[in-house]
KEKE-3310 file (N, C-alpha, C; in steps of 0.2 Angstrom, whole numbers, plus 5000, padded with zeros to 4 digits):
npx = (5101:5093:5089:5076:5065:5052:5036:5021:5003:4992:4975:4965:4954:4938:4932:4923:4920:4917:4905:4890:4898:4908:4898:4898:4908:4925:4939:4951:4947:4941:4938:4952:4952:4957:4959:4957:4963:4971:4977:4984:4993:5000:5004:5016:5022:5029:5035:5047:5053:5049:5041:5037:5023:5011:4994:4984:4966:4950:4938:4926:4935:4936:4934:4946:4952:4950:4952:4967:4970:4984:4994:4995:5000:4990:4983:4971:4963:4950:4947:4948:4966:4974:4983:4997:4997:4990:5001:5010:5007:5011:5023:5034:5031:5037:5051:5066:5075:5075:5059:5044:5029:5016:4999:4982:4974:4981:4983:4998:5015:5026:5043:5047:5061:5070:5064:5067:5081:5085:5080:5089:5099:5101:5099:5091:5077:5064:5056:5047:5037:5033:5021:5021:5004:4989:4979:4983:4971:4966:4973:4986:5001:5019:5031:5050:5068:5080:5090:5080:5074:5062:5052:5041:5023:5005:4990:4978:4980:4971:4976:4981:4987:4994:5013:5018:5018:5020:5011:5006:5010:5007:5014:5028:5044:5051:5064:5064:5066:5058:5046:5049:5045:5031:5016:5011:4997:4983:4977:4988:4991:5000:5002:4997:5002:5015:5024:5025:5031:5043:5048:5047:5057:5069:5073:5080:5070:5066:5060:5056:5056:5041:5040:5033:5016:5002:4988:4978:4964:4953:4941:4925:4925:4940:4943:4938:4946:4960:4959:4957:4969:4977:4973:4976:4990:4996:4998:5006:5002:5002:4993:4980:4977:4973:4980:4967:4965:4973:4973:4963:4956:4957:4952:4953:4941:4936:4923:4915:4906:4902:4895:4898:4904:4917:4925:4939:4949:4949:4945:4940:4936:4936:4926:4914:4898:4893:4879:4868:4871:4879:4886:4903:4911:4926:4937:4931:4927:4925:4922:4926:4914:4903:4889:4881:4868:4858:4862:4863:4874:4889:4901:4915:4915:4912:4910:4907:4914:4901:4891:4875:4871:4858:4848:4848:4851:4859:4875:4886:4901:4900:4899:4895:4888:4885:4875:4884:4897:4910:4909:4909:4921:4930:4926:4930:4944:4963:4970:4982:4986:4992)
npy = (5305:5314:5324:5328:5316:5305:5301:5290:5291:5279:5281:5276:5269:5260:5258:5249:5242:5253:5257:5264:5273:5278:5278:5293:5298:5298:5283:5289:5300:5299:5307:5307:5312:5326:5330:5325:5304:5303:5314:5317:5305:5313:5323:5314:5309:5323:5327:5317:5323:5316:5328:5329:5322:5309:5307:5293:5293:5287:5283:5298:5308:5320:5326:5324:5330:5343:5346:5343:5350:5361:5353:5342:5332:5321:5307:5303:5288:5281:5268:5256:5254:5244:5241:5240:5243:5256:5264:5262:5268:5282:5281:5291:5303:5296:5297:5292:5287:5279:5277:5281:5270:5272:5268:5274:5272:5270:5273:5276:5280:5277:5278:5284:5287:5278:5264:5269:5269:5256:5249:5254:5251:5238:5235:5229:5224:5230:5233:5230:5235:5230:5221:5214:5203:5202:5194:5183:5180:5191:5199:5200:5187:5190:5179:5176:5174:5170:5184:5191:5193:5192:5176:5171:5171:5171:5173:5181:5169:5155:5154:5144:5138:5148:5153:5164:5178:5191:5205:5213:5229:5238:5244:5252:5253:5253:5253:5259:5249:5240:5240:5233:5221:5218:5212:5212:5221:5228:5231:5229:5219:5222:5210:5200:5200:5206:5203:5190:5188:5190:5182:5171:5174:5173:5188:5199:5204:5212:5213:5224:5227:5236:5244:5252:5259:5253:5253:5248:5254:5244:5242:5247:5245:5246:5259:5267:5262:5265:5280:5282:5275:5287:5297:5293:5294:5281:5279:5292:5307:5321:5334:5345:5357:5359:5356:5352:5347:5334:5321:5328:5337:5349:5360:5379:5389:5382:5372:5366:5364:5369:5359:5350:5333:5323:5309:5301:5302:5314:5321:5338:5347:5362:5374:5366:5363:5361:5355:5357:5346:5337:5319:5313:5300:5293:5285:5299:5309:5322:5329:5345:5357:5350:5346:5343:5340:5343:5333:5322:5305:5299:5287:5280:5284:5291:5307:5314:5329:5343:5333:5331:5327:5321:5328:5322:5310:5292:5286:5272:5264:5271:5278:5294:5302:5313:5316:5326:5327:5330:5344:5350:5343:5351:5363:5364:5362:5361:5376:5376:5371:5375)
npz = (5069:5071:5058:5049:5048:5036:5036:5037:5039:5044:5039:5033:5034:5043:5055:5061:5070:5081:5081:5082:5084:5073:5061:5062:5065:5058:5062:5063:5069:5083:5097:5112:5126:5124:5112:5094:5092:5080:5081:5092:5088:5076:5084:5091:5082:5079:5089:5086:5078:5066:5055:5042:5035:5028:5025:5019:5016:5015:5021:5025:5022:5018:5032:5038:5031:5033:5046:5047:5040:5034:5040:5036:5021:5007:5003:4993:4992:4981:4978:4993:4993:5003:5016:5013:4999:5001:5006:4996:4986:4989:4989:4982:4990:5001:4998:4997:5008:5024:5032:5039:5045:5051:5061:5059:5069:5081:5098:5107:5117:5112:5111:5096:5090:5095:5088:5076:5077:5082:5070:5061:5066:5064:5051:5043:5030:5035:5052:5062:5075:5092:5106:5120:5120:5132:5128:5113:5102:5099:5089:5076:5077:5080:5077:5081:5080:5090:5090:5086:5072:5061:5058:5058:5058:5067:5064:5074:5086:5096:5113:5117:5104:5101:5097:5101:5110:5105:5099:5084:5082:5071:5068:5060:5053:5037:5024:5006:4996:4999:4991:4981:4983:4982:4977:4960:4960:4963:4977:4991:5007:5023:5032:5025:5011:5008:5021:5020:5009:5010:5018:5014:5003:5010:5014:5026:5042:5057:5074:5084:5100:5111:5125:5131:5130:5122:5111:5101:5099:5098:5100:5108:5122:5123:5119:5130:5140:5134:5136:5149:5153:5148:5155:5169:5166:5164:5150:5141:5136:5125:5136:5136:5152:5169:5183:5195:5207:5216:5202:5196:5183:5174:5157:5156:5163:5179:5181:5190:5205:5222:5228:5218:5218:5219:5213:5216:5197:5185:5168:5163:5152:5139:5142:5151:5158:5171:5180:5198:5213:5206:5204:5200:5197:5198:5184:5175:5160:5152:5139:5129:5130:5133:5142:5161:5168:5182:5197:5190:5190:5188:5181:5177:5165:5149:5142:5128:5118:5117:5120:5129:5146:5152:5165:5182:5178:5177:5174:5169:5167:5154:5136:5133:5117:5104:5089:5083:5082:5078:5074:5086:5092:5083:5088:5102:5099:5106:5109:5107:5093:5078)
capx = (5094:5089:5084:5068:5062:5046:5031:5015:4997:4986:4968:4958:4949:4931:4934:4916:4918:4918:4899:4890:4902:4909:4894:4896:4917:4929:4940:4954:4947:4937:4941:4953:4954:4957:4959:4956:4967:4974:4981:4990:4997:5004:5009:5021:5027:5033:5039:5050:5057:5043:5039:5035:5020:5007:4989:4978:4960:4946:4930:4925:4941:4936:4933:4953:4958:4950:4953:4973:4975:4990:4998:4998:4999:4987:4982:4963:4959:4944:4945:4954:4971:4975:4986:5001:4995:4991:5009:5014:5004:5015:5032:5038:5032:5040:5056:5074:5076:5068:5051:5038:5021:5010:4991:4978:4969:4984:4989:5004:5018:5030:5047:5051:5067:5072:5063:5071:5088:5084:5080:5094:5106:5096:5101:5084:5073:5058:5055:5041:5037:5028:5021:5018:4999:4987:4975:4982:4964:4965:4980:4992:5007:5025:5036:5057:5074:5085:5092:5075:5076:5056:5052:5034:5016:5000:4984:4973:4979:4970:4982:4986:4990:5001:5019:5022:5012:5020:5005:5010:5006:5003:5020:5035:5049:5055:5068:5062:5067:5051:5041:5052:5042:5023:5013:5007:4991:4983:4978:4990:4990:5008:5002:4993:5005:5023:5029:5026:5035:5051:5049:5049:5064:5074:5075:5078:5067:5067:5055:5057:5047:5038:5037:5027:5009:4999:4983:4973:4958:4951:4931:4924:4929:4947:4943:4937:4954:4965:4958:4957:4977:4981:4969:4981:4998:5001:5000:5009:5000:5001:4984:4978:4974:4978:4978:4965:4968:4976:4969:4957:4962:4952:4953:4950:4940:4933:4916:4915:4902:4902:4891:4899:4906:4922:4930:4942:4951:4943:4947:4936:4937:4935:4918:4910:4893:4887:4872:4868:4872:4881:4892:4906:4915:4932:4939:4925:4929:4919:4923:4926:4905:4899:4882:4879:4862:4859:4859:4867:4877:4894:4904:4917:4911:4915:4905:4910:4912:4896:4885:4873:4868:4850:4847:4847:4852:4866:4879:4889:4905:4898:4901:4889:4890:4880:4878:4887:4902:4915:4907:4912:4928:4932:4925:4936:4950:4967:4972:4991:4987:4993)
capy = (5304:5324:5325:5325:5310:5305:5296:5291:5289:5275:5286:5274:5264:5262:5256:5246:5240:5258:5259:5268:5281:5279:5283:5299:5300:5292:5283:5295:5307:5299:5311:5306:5320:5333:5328:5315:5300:5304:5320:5313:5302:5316:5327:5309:5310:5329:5326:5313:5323:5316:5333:5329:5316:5311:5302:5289:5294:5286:5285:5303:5310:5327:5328:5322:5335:5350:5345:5346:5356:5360:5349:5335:5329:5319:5302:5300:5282:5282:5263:5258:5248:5239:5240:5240:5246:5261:5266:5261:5276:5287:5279:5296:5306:5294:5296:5285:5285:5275:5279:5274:5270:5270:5265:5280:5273:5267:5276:5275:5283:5274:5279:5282:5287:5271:5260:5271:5265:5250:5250:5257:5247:5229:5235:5225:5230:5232:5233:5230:5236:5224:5221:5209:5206:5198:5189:5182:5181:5200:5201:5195:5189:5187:5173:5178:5171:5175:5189:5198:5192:5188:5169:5169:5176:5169:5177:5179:5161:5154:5156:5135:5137:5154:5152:5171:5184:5197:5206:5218:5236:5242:5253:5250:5258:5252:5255:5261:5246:5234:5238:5227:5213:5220:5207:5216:5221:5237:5230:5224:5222:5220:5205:5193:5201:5208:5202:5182:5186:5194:5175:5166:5177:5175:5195:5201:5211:5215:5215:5229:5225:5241:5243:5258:5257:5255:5251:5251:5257:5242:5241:5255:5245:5249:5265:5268:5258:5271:5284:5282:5273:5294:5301:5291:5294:5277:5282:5300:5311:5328:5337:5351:5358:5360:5350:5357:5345:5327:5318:5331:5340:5355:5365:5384:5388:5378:5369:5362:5370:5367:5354:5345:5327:5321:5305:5296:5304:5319:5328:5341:5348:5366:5376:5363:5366:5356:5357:5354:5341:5332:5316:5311:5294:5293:5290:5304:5311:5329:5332:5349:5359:5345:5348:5336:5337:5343:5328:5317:5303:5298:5284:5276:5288:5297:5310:5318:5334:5346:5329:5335:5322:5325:5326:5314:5303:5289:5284:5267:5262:5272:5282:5297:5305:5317:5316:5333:5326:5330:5349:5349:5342:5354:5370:5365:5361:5363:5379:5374:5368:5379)
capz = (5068:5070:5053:5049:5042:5034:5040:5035:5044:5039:5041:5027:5038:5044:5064:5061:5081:5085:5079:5078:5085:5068:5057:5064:5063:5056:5068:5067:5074:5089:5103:5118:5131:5120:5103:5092:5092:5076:5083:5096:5083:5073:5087:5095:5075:5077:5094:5085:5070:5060:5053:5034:5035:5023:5027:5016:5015:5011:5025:5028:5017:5020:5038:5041:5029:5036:5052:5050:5035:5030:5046:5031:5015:5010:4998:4992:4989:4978:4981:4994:4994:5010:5023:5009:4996:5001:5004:4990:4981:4994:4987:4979:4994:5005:4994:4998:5014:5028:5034:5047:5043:5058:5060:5062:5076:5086:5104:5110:5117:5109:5106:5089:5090:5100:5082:5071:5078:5079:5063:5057:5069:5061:5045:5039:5027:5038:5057:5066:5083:5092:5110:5124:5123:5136:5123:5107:5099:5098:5086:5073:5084:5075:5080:5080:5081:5096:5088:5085:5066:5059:5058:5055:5059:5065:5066:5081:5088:5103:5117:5118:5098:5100:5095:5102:5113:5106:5093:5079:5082:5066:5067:5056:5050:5031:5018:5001:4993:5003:4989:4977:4987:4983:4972:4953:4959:4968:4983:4994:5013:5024:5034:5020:5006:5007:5025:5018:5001:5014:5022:5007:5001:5014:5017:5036:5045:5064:5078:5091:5106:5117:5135:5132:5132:5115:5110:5094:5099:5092:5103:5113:5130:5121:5119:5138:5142:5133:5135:5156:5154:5147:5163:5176:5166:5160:5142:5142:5127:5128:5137:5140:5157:5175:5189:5201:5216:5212:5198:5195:5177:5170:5154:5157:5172:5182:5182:5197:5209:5230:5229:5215:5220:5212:5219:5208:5194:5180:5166:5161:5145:5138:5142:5154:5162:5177:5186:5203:5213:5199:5206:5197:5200:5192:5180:5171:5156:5152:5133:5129:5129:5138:5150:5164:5171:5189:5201:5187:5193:5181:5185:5174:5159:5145:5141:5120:5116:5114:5124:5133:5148:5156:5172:5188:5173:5181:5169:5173:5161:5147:5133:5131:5111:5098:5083:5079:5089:5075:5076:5093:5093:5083:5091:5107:5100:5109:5109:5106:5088:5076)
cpx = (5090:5087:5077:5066:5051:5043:5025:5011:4993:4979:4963:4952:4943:4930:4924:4913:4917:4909:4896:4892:4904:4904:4892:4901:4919:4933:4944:4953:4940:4942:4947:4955:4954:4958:4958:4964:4972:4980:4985:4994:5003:5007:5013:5026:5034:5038:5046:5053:5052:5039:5036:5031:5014:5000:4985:4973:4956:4937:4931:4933:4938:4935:4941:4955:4955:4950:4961:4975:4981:4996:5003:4999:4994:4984:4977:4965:4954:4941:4951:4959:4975:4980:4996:5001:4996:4997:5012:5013:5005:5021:5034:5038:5037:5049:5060:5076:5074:5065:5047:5032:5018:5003:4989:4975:4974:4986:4993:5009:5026:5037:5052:5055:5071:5069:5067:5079:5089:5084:5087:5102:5106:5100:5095:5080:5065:5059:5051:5040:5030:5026:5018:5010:4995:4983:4977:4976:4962:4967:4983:4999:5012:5030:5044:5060:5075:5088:5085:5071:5066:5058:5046:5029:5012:4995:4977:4973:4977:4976:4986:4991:4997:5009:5024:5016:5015:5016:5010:5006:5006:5010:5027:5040:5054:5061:5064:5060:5061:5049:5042:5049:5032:5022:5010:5000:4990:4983:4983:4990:5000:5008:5002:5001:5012:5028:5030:5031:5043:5054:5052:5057:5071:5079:5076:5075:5065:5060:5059:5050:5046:5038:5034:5023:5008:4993:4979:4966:4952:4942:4932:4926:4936:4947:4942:4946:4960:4965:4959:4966:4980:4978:4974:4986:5000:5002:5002:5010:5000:4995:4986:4977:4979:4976:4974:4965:4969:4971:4965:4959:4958:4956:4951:4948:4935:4925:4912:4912:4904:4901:4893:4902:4911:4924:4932:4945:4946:4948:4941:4938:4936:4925:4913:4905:4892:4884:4873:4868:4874:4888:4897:4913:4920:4932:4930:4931:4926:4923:4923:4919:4902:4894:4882:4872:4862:4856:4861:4871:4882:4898:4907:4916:4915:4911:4909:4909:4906:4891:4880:4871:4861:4851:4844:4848:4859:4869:4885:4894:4900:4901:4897:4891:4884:4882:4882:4896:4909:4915:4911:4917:4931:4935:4930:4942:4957:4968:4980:4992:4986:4989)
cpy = (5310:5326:5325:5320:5311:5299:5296:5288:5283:5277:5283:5270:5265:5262:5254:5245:5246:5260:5260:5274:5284:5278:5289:5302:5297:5291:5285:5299:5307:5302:5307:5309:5322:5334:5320:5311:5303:5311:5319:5308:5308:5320:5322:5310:5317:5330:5322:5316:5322:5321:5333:5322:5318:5307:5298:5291:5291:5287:5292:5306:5319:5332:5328:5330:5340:5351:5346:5349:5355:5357:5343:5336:5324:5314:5302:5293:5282:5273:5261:5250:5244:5244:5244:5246:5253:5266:5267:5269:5279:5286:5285:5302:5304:5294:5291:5286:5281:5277:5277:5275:5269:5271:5273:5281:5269:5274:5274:5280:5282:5278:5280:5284:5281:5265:5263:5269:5260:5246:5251:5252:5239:5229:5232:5230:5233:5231:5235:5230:5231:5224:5215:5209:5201:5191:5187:5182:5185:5202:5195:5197:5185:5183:5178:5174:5175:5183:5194:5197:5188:5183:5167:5173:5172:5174:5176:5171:5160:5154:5149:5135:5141:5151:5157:5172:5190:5200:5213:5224:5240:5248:5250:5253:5253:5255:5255:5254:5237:5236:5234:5221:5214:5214:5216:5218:5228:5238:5225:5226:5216:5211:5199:5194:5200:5203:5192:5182:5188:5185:5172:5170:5176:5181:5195:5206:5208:5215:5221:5232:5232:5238:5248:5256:5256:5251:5253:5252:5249:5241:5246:5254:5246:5256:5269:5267:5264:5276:5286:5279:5282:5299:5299:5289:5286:5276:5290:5303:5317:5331:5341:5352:5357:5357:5355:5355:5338:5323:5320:5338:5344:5360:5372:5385:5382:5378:5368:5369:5366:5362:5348:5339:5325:5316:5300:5304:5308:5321:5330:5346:5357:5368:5374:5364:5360:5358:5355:5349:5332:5328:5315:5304:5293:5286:5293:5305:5315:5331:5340:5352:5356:5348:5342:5340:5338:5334:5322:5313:5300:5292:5280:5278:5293:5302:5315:5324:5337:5339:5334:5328:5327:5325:5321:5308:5298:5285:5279:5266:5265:5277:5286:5302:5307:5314:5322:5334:5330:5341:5352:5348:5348:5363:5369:5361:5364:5370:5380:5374:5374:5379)
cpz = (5069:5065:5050:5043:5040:5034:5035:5038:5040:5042:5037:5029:5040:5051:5065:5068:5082:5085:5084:5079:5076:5059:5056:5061:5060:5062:5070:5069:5080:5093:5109:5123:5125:5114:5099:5090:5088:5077:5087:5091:5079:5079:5090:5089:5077:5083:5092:5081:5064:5057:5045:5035:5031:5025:5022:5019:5011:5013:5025:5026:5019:5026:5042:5039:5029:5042:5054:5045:5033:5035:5040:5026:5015:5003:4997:4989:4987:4982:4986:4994:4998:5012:5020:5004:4995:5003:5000:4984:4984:4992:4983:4985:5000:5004:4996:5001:5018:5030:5039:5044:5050:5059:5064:5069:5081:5091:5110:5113:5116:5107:5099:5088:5090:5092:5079:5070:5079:5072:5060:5060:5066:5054:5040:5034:5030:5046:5061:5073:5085:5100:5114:5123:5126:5133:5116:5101:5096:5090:5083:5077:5077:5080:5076:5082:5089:5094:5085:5075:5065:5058:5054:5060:5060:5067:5069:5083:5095:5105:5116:5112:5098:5101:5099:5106:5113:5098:5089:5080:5078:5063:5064:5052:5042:5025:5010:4996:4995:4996:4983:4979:4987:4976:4966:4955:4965:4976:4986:5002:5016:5027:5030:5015:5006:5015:5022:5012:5004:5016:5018:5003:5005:5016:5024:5035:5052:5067:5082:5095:5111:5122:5134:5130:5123:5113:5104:5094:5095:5093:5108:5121:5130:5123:5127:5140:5142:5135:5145:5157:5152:5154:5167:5173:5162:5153:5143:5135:5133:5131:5138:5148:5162:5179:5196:5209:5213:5208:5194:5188:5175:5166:5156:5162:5174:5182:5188:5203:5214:5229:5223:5218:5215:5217:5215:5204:5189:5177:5163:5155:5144:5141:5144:5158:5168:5183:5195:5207:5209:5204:5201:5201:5196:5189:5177:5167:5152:5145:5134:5126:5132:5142:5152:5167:5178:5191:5197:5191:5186:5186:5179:5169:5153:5143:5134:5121:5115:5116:5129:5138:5153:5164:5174:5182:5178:5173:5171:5166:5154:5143:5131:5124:5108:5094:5081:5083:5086:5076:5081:5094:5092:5086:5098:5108:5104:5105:5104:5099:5084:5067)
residu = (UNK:UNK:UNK:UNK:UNK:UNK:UNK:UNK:UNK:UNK:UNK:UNK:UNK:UNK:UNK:UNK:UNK:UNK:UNK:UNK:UNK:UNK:UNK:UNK:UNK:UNK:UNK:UNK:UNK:UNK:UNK:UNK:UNK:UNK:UNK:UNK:UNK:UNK:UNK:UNK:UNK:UNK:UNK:UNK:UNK:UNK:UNK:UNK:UNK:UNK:UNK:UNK:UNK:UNK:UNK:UNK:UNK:UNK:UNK:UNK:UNK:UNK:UNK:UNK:UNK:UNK:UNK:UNK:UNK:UNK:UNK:UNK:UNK:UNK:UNK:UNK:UNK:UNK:UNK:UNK:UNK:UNK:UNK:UNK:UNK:UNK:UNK:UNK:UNK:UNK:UNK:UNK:UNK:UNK:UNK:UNK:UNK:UNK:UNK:UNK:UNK:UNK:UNK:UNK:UNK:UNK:UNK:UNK:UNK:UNK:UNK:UNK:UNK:UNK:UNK:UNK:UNK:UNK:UNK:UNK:UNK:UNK:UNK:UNK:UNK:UNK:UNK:UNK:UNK:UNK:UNK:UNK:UNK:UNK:UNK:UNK:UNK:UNK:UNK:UNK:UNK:UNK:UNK:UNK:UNK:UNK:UNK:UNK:UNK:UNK:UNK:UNK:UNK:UNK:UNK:UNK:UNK:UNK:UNK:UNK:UNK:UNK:UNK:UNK:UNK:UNK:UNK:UNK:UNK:UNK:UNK:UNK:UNK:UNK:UNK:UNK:UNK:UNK:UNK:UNK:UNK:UNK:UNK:UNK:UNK:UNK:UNK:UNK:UNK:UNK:UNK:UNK:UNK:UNK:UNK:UNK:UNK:UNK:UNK:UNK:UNK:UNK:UNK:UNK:UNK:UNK:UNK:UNK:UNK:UNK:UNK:UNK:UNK:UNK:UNK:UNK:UNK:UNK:UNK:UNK:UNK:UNK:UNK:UNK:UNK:UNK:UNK:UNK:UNK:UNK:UNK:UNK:UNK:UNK:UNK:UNK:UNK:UNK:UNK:UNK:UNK:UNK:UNK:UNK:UNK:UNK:UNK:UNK:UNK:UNK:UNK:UNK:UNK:UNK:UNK:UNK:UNK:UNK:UNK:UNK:UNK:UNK:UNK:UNK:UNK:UNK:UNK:UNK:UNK:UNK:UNK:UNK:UNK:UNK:UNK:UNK:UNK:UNK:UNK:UNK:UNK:UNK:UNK:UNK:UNK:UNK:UNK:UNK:UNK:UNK:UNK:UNK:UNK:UNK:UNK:UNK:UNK:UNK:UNK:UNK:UNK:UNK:UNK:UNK:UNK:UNK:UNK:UNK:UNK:UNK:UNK:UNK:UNK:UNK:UNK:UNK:UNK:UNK:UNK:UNK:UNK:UNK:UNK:UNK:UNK:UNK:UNK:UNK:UNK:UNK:UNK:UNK:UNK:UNK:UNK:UNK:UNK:UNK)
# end
């Protein structure tokens, strides 16, 4: 499994629920700590061996790809072709081997090694990494045999209806020869299209269930969710910074005056200001450029990159963002990235 295989991101998407953050970004590249999602995606790939990966674009196509350059390769969709589809018009990048496709706006810390061998151990033509999830409703869940072997799919079923409660995370690893099962047309998507014609065919394809975290980012109380699961460890993405007293996580030097109040968890981001008498109730999350406001109150917060929050303003489970947010990512990007 040491060879480098090859991956592809699915980055074509709108993330409407994330609005109107995402009239600003796209939603691969909403920040989490220290980079956008999508970067944390591609850095779990290289972690993995996934060193040759290619992306779909369609929203915001020029913001991805001068944001990782020549990290990727990289698809335009003029119009776009689903879920499927868009893979398909990577089928020579992806050559003849097997592959993984994994969702843009999914964070995980998923091991892909552990699918790939699964995969490979299955011998199936497809395999889907899947996980327990609390609310069917959310998500399309897939029904299996005993032996792990797909059976069927429902999507978003009340819970009384639900057949399964384990939802499809967007992340799969294929044999070349899946696209022998795409309908004649441009668009096609994996759920609606190709996994039903595998069914009807009587192809095998694999589930392989996670116990690592993973989340699609799919509403901005998602995005809080995740984003404070990588502050307190239980998603384990790479960050920047250092621990300046437990919990308490800062890039560069230190922001944090006398009079600052921290209680609960933080991470503070590159180049952050905060004024006087600024509380902070964990989890915080001080984007890198961030101003807070003497006398601000933060609690349960995110505060974006290059935000400015006003003073003695109080901020309760919220998310505070500019418009020039992509800007700002940018300018305090990790260091590390090469």
């Amino acid at each position: 499994m040491h060879h480098s295989m090859r991956a592809m991101v699915l980055a074509a998407g709108l993330g409407t629920r994330l609005r109107p953050l995402t009239y600003e970004i796209s939603k691969p590249l909403v920040p989490v700590l220290d980079r956008p999602v999508m970067e944390h995606i591609v850095d779990l790939l290289a972690r993995h061996s996934f060193t040759e990966v290619i992306a779909n674009l369609h929203h915001f196509p020029d913001s991805i790809r001068e944001y990782f350059g020549e990290r990727l390769s990289y698809h335009y969709e003029p119009e776009l072709l689903g879920t499927a589809g868009g893979v398909r018009a990577c089928a020579s990048f992806l050559g003849d081997e097997s592959f993984l496709v994994i969702s843009g706006d999914a964070l995980s810390d998923i091991d892909l090694g552990a699918l790939a061998a699964t995969h490979a151990r299955r011998g199936g033509i497809a395999t889907l990494a899947v996980k327990q999830v609390p609310d069917t409703r959310e998500f399309g869940v897939v029904l299996h045999d005993r032996d792990g072997r797909v059976t069927g799919f429902q999507e978003k079923p009340d819970p009384e209806e639900a057949l399964s409660d384990l939802g499809n995370c967007g992340i799969y690893m294929f044999e070349p020869s899946i696209f022998d099962y795409f309908p004649e047309r441009p668009f096609v998507d994996w759920a609606q299209d190709v996994f039903p014609a595998l069914l009807a065919g009587d192809v095998p394809f694999h589930i392989h269930e996670l116990s690592e975290y993973w989340n699609d980012i799919g509403s901005l109380t998602e995005l809080r969710r995740a984003t404070f699961a990588a502050l307190d460890g239980d998603l384990d993405l790479h960050v920047e910074g250092r621990e300046l007293r437990p919990g308490v996580i800062v890039v560069g030097s230190s922001p944090l005056r006398a009079d600052t109040e921290v209680d609960g968890a933080a991470w503070i981001g590159h180049d952050v200001h905060i004024g006087a008498g600024v509380r902070l109730m964990g989890p915080v999350v001080l984007g890198g450029g961030a101003r807070v406001g003497e006398g601000a109150q933060l609690r349960s917060s995110i505060v974006f990159p290059g935000t400015e929050v006003a003073a003695e303003s109080i901020l309760i489970e919220a998310i505070a963002g500019n418009k020039n947010i992509l800007a700002s990512v940018r300018r305090h990007r990790p260091q590390a990235v090469s």
